[in-house]
N, C-alpha and C positions, 0 to 999 in steps of 0.2 A: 064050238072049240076055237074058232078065229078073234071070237072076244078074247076069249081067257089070255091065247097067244099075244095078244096086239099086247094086254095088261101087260104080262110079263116082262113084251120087250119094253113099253116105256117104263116100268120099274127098272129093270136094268140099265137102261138110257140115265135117269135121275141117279141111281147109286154110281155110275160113271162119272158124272159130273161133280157129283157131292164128294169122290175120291180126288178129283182131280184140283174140287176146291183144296181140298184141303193138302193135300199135296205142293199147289200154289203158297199157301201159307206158308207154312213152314219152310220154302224157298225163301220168300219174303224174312221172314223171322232169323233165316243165317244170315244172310246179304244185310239186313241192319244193322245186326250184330257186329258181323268181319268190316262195316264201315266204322262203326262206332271203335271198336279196337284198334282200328288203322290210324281213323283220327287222333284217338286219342295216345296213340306212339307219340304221333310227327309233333 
């Protein structure tokens, strides 16, 4: 039972971070955006 458990939590751990990539993204993806709009106001 201590395999299976360890499995799950590093799945868990990986779908954490693969959430959090992508989260990052899309961060990234507005903030170039709201520069390029700004820029392109001034």
């Amino acid at each position: 039972m201590k395999a299976g458990t360890k499995r799950s939590t590093k799945h868990t751990l990986l779908e954490i971070a693969g959430l959090y990539r992508a989260f990052v993204d899309i961060v990234w993806i507005f903030l170039y955006s709201l520069l390029y709009l700004i820029g392109r106001h001034s």
